[in-house]
Residue, then its C-alpha position, 0 to 999 in steps of 0.5 A: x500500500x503506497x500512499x503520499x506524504x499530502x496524504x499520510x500529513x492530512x491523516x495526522x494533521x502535519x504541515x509539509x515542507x518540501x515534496x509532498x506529491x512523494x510516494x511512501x510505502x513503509x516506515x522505518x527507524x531514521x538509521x535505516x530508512x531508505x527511499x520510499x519510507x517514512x520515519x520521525x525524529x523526536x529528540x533535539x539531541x538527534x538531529x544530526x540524523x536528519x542529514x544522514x537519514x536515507x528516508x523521503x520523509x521525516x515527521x519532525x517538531x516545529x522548532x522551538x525557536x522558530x527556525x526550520x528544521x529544513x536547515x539541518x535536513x539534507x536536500x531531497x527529505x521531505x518533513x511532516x512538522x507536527x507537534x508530537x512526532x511520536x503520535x504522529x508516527x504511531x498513527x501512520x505505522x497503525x496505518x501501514x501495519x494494522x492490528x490483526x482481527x482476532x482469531x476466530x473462536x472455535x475449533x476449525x473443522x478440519x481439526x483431527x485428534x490422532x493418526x486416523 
């Protein structure tokens, strides 16, 4: 399933700064996120990753200081600014890898006891 970042920001409510017409298929961690997968960064402390990260888009916090995340993201990575990048993140994961329905309960008829 392959959605775009204009609608995977729609479904979280996230504003998006730079390509968002890109096709993302999965979400990954932002160490090894590739083309095609989305990832986020919550911690300041890691920022660094934005220039390194191999993802097409990254769920970020608006900066605290009114600045843009844009300065230390590496050219061509789309980001998803959102208030809380973890919920965010929570949501499009759910999306891409829904809860299995529960098993059905019962004993299935082709269920056999032995060897006959």
């Amino acid at each position: 399933m392959t959605r775009s970042v204009a609608e995977l920001a729609a479904m979280v409510g996230a504003r998006v700064e730079g390509n968002a017409q890109a096709a993302i298929h999965g979400v990954a961690p932002i160490d090894t996120a590739g083309p095609g997968q989305l990832t986020f960064l919550a911690n300041p402390k890691y920022s660094d990753r934005l220039r390194t990260t191999r993802a097409t888009a990254v769920i970020v916090a608006p900066p605290a200081d009114g600045g843009s995340p844009r300065d230390l993201a590496s050219a061509g990575v789309t980001l998803l600014e959102h208030d809380n990048p973890y919920f965010a993140f929570l949501k499009i994961l759910t999306f891409f890898h829904p809860t299995p329905p529960p098993p059905t309960p019962g004993v299935d008829p082709t269920a056999r006891i032995g060897h006959r």
